[in-house]
mmCIF file as Biopython writes it, N, C-alpha, C and O atoms, coordinates in Angstrom:
data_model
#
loop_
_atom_site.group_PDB
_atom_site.id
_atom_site.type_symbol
_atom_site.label_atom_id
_atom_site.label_alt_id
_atom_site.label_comp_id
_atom_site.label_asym_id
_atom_site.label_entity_id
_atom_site.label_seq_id
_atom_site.pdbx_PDB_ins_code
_atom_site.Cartn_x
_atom_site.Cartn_y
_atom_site.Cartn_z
_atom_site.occupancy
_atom_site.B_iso_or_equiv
_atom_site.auth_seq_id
_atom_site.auth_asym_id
_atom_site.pdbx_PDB_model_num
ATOM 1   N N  . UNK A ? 1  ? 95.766  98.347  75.715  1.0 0.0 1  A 1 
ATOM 2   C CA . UNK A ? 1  ? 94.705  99.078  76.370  1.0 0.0 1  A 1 
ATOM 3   C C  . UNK A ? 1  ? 95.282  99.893  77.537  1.0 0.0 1  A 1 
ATOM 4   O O  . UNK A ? 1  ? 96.146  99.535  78.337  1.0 0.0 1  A 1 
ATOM 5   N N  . UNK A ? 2  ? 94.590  101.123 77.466  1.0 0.0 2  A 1 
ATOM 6   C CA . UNK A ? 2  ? 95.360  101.925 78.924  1.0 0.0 2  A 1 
ATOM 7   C C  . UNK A ? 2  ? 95.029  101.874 79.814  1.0 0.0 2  A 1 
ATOM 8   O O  . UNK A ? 2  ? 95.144  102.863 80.538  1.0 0.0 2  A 1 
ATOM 9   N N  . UNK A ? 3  ? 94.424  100.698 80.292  1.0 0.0 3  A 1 
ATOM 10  C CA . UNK A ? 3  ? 93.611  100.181 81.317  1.0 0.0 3  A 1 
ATOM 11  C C  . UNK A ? 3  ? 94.439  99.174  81.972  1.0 0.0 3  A 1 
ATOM 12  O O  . UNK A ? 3  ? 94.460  99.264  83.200  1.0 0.0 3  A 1 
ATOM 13  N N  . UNK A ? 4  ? 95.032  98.366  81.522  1.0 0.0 4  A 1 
ATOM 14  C CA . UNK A ? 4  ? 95.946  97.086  81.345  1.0 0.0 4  A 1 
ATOM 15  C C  . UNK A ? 4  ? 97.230  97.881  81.714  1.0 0.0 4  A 1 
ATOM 16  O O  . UNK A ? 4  ? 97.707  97.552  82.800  1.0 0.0 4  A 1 
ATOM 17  N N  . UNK A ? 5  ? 97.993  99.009  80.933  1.0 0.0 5  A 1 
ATOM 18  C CA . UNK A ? 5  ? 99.325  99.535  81.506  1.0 0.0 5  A 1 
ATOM 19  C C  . UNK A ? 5  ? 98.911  100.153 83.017  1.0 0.0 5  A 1 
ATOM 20  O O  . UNK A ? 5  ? 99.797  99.979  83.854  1.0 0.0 5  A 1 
ATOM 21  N N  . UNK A ? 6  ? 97.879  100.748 83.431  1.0 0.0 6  A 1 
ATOM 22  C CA . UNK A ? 6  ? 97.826  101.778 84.646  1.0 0.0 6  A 1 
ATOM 23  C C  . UNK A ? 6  ? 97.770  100.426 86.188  1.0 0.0 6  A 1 
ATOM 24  O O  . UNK A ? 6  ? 98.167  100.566 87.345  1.0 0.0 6  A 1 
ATOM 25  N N  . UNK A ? 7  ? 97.141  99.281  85.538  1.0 0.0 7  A 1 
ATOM 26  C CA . UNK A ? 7  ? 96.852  98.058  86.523  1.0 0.0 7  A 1 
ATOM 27  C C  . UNK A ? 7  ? 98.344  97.413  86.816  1.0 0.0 7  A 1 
ATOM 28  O O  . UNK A ? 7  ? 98.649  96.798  87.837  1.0 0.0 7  A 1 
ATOM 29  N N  . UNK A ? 8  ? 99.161  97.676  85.746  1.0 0.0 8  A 1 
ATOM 30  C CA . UNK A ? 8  ? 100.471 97.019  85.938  1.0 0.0 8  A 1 
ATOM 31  C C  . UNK A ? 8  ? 101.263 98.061  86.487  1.0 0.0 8  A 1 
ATOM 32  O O  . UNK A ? 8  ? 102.080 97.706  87.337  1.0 0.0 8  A 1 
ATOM 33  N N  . UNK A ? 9  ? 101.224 98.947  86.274  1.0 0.0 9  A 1 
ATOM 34  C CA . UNK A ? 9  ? 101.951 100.375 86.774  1.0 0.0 9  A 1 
ATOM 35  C C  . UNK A ? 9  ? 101.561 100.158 88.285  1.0 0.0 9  A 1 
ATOM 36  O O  . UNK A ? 9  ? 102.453 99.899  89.093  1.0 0.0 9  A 1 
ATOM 37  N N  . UNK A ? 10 ? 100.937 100.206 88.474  1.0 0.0 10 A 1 
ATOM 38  C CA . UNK A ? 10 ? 100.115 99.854  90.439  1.0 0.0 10 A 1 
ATOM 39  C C  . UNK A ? 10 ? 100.487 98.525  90.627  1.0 0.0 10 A 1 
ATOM 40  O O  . UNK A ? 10 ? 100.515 98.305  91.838  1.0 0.0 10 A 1 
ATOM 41  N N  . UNK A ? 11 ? 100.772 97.584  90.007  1.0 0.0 11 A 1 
ATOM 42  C CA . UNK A ? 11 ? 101.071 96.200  90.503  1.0 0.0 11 A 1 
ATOM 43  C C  . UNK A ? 11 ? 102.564 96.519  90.497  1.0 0.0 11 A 1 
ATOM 44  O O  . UNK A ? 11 ? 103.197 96.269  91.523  1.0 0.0 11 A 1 
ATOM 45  N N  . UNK A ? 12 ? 103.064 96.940  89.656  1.0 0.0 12 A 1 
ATOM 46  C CA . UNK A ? 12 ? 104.687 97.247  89.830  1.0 0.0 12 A 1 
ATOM 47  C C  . UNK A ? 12 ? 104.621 98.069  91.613  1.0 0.0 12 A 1 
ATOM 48  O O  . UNK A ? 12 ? 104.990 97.450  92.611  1.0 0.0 12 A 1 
ATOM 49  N N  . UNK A ? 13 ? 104.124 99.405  91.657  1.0 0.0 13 A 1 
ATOM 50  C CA . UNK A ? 13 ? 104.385 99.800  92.364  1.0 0.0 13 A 1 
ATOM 51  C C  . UNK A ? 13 ? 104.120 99.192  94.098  1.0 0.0 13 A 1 
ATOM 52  O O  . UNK A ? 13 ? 104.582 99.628  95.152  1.0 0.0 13 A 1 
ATOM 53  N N  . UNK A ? 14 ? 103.093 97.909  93.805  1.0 0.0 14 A 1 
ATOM 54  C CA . UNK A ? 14 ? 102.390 97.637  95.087  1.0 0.0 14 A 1 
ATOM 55  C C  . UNK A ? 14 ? 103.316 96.376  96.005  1.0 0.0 14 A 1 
ATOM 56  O O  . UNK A ? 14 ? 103.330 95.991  97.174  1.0 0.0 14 A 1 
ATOM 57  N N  . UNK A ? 15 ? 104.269 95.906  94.340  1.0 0.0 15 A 1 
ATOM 58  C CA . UNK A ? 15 ? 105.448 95.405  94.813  1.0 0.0 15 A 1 
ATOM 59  C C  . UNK A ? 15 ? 106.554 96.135  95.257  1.0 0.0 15 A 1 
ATOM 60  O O  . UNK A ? 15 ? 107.440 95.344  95.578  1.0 0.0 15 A 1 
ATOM 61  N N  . UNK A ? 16 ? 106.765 96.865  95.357  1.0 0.0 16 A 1 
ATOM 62  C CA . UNK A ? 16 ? 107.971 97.902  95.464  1.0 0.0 16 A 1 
ATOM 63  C C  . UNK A ? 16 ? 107.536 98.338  96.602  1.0 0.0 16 A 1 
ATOM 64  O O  . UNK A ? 16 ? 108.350 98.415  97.522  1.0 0.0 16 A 1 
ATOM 65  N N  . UNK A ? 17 ? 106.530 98.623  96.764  1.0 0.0 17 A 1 
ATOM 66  C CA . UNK A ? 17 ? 106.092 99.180  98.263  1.0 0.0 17 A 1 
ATOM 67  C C  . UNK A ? 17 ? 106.778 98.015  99.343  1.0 0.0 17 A 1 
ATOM 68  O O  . UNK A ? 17 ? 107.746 98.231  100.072 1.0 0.0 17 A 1 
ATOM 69  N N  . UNK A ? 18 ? 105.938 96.608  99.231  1.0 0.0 18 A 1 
ATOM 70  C CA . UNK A ? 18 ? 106.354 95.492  99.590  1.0 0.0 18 A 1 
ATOM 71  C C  . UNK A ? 18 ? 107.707 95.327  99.917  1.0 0.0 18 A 1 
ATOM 72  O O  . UNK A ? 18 ? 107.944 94.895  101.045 1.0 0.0 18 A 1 
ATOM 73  N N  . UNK A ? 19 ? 108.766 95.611  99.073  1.0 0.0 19 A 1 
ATOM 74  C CA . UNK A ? 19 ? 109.912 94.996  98.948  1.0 0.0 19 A 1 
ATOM 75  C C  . UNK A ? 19 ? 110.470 96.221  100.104 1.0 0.0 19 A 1 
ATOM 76  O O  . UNK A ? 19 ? 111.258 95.897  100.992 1.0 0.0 19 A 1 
ATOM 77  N N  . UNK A ? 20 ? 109.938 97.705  99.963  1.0 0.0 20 A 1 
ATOM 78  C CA . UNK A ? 20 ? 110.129 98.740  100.910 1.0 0.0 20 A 1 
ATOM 79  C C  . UNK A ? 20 ? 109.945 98.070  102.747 1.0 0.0 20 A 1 
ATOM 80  O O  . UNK A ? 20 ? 110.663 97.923  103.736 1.0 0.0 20 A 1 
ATOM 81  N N  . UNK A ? 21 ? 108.922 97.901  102.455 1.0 0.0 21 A 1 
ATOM 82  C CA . UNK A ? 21 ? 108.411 97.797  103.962 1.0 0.0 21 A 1 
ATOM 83  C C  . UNK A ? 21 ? 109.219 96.159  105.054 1.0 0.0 21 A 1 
ATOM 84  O O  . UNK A ? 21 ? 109.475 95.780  106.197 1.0 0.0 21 A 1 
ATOM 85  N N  . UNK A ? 22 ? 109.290 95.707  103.411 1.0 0.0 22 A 1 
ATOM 86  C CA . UNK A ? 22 ? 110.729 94.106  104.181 1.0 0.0 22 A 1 
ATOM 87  C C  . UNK A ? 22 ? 111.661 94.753  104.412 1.0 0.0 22 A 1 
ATOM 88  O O  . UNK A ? 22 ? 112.121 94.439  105.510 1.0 0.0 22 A 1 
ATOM 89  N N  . UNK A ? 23 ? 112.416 95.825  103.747 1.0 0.0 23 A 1 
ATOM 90  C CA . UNK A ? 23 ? 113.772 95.831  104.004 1.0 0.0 23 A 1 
ATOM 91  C C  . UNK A ? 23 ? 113.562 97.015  104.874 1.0 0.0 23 A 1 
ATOM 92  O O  . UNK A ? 23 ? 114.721 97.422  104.802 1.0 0.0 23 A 1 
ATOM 93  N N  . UNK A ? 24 ? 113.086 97.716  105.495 1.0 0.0 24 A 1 
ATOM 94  C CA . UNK A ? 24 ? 112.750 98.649  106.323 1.0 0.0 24 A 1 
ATOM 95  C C  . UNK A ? 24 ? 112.934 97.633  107.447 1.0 0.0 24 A 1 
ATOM 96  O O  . UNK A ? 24 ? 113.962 97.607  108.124 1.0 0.0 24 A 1 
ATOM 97  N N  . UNK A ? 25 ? 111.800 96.709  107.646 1.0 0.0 25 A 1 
ATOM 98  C CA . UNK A ? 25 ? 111.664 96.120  109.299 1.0 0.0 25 A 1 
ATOM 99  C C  . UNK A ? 25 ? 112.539 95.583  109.518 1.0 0.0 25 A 1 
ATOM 100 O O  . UNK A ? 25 ? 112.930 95.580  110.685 1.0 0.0 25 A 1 
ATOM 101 N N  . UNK A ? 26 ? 113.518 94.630  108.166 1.0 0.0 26 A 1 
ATOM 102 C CA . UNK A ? 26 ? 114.926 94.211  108.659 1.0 0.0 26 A 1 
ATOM 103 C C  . UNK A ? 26 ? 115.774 95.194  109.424 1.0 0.0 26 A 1 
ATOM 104 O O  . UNK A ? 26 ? 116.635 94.694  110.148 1.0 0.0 26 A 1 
ATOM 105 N N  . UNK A ? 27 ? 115.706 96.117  109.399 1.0 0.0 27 A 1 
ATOM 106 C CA . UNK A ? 27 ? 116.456 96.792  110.073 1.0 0.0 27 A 1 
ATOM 107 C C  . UNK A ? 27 ? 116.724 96.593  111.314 1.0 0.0 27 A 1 
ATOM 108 O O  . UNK A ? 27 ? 115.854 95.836  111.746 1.0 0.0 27 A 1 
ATOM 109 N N  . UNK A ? 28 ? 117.717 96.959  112.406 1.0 0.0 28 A 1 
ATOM 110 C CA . UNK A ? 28 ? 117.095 96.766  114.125 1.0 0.0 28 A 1 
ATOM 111 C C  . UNK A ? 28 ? 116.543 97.856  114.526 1.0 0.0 28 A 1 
ATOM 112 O O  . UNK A ? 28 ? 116.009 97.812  115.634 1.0 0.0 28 A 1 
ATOM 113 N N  . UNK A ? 29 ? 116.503 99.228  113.708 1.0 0.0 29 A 1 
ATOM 114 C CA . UNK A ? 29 ? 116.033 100.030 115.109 1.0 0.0 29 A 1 
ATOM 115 C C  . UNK A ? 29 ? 114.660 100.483 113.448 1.0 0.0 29 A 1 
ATOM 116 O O  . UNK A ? 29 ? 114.577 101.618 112.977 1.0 0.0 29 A 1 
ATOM 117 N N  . UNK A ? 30 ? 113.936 99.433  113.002 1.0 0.0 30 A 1 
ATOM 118 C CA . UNK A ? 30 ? 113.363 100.799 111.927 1.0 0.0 30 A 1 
ATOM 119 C C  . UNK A ? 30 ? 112.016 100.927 112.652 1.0 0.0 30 A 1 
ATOM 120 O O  . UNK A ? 30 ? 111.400 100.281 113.500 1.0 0.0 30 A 1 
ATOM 121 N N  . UNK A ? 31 ? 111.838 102.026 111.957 1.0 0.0 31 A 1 
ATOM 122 C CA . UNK A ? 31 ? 110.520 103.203 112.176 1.0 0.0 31 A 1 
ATOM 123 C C  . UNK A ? 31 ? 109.164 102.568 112.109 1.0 0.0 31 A 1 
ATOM 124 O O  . UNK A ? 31 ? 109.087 101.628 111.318 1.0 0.0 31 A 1 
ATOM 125 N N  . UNK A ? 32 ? 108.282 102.823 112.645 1.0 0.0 32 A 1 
ATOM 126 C CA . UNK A ? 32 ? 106.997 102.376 113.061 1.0 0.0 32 A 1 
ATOM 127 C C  . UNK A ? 32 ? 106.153 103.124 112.028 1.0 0.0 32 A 1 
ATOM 128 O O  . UNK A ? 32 ? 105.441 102.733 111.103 1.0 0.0 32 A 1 
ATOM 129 N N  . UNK A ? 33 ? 106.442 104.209 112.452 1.0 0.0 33 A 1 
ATOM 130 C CA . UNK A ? 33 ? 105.570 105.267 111.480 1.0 0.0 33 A 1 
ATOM 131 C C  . UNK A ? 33 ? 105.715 104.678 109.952 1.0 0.0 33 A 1 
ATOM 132 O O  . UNK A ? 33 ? 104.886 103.985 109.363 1.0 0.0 33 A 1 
ATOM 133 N N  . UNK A ? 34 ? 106.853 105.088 109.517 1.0 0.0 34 A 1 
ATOM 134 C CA . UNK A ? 34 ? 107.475 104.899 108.152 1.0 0.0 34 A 1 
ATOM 135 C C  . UNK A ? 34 ? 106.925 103.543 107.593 1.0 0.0 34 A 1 
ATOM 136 O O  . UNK A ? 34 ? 106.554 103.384 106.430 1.0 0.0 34 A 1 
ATOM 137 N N  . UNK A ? 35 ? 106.922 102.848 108.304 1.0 0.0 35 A 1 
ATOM 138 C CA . UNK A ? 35 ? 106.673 101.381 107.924 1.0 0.0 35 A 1 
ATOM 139 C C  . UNK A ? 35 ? 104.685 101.634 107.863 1.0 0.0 35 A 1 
ATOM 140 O O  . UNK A ? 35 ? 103.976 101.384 106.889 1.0 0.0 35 A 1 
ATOM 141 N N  . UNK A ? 36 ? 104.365 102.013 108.803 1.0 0.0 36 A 1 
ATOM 142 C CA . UNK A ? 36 ? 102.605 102.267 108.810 1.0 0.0 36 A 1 
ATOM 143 C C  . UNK A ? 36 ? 102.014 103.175 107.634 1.0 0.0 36 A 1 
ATOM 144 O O  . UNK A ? 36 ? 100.966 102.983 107.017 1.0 0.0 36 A 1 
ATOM 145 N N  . UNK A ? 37 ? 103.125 104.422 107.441 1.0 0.0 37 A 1 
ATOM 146 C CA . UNK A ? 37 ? 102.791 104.963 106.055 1.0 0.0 37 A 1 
ATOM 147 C C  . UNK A ? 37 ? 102.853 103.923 105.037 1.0 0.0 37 A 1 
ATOM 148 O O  . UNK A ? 37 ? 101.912 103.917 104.245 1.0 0.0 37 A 1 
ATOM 149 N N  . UNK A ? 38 ? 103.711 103.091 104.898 1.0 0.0 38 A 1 
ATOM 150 C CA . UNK A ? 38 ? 103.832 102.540 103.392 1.0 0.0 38 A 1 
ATOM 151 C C  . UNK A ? 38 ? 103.000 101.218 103.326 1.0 0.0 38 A 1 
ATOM 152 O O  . UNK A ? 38 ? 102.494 100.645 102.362 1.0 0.0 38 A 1 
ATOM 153 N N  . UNK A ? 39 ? 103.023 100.867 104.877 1.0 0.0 39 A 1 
ATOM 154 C CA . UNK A ? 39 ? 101.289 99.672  104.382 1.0 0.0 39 A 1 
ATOM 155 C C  . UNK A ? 39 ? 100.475 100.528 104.227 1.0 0.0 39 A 1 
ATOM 156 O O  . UNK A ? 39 ? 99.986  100.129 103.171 1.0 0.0 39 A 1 
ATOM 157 N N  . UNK A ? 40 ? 99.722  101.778 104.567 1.0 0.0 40 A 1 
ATOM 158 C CA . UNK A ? 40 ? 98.878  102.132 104.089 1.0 0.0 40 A 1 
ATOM 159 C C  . UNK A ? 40 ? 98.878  102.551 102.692 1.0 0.0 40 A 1 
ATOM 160 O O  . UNK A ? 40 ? 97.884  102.361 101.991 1.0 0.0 40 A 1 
ATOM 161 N N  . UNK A ? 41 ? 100.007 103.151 102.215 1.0 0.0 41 A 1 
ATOM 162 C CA . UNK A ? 41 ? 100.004 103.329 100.763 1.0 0.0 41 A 1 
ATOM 163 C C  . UNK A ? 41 ? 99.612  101.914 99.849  1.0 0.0 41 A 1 
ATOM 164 O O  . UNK A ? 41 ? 98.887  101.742 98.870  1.0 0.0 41 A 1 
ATOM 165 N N  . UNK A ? 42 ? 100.427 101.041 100.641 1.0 0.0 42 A 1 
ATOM 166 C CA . UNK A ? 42 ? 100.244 99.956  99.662  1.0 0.0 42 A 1 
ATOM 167 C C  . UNK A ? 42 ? 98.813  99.283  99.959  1.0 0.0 42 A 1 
ATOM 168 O O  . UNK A ? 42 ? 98.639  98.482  99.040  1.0 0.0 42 A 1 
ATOM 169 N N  . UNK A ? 43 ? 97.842  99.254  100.727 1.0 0.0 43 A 1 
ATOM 170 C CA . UNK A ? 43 ? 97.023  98.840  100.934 1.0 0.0 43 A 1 
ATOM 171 C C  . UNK A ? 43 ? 95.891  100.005 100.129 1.0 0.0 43 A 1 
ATOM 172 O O  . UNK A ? 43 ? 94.861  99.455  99.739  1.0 0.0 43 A 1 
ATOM 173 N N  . UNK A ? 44 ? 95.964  101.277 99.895  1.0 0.0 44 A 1 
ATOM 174 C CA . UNK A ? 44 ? 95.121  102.311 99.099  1.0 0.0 44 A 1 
ATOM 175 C C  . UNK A ? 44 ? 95.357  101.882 97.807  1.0 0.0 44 A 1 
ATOM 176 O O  . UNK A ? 44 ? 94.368  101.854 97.075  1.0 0.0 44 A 1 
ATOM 177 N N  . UNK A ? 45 ? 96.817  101.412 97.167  1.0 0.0 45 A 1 
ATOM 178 C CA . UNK A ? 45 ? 97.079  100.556 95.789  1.0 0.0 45 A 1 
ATOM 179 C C  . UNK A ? 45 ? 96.446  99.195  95.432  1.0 0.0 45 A 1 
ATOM 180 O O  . UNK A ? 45 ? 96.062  98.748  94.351  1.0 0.0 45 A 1 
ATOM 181 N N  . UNK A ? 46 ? 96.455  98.793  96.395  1.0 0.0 46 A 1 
ATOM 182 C CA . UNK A ? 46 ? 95.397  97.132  96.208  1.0 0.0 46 A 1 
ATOM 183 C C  . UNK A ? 46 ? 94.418  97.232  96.125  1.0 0.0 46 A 1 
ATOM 184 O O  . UNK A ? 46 ? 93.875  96.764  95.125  1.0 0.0 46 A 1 
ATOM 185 N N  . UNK A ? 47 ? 93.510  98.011  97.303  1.0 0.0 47 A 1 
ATOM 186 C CA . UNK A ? 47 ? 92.181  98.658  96.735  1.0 0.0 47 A 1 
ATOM 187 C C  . UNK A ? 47 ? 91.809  99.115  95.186  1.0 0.0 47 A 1 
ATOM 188 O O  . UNK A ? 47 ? 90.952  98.615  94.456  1.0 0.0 47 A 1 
ATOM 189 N N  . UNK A ? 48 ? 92.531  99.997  94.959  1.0 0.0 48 A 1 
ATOM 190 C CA . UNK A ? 48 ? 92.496  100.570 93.516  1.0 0.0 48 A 1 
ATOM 191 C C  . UNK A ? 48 ? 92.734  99.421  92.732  1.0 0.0 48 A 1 
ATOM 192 O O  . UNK A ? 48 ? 91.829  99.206  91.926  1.0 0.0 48 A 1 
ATOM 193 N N  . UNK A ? 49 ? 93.853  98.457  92.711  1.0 0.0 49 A 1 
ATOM 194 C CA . UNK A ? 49 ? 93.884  97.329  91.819  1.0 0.0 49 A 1 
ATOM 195 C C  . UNK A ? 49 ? 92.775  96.320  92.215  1.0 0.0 49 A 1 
ATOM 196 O O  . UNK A ? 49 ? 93.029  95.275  91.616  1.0 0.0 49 A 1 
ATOM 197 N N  . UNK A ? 50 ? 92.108  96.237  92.661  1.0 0.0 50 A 1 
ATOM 198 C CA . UNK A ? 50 ? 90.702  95.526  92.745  1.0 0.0 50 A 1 
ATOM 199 C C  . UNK A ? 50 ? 89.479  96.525  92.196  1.0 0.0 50 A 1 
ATOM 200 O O  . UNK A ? 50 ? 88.679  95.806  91.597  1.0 0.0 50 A 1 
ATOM 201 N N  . UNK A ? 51 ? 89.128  97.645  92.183  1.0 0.0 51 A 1 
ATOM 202 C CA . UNK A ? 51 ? 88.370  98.170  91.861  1.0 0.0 51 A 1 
ATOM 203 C C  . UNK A ? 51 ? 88.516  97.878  90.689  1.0 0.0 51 A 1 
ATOM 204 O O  . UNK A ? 51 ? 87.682  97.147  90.154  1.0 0.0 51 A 1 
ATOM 205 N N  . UNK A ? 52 ? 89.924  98.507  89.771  1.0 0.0 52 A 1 
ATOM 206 C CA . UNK A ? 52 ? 90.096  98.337  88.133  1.0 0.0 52 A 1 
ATOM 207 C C  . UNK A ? 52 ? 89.475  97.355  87.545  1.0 0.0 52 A 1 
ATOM 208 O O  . UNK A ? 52 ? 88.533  97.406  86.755  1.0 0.0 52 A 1 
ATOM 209 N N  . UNK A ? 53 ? 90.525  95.692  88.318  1.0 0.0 53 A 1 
ATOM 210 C CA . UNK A ? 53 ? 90.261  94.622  88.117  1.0 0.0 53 A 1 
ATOM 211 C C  . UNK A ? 53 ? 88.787  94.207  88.046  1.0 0.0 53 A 1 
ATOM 212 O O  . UNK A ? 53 ? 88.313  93.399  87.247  1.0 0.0 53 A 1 
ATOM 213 N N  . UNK A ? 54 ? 88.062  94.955  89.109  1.0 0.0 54 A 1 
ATOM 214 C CA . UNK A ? 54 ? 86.448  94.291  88.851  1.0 0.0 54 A 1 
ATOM 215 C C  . UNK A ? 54 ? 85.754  95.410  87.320  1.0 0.0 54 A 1 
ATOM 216 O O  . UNK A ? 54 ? 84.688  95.307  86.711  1.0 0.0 54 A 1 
ATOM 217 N N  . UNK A ? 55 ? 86.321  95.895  87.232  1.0 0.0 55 A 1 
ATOM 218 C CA . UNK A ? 55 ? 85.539  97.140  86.420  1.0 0.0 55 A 1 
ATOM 219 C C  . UNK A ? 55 ? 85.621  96.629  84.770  1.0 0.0 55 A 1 
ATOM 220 O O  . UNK A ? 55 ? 84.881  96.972  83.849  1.0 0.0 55 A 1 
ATOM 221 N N  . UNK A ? 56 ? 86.652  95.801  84.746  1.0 0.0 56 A 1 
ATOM 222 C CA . UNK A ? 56 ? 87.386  95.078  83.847  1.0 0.0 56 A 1 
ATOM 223 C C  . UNK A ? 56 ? 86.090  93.802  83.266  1.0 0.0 56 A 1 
ATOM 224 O O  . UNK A ? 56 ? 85.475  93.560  82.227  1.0 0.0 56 A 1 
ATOM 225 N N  . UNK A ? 57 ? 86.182  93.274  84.607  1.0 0.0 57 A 1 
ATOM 226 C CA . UNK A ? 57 ? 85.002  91.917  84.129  1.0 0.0 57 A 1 
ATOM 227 C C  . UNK A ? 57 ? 84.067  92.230  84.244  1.0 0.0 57 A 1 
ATOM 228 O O  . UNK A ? 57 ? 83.128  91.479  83.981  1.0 0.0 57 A 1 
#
């Protein structure tokens, strides 16, 4: 179903964001901004993967 690949495509990506924003703050001097863009990206992706998800059941 192409409903099922686009939910995993966003779950792939909402991890990757994740794995972005850890290895960013490890840093010592990293970016505030950079790091605030990509929780917000990843937080506009979770949204969307809850909307799907409810649309689903």
């Amino acid at each position: 179903m192409a409903m099922d690949g686009h939910i995993h495509e966003l779950s792939e990506k909402h991890q990757k964001l994740e794995e972005l924003i850890e290895t960013e703050m490890a840093l010592p001097d990293w970016d505030e901004i950079k790091v605030a863009a990509l929780k917000k990206e990843k937080l506009r992706i979770k949204d969307e993967l809850e909307r799907l998800r409810s649309s689903i059941h």
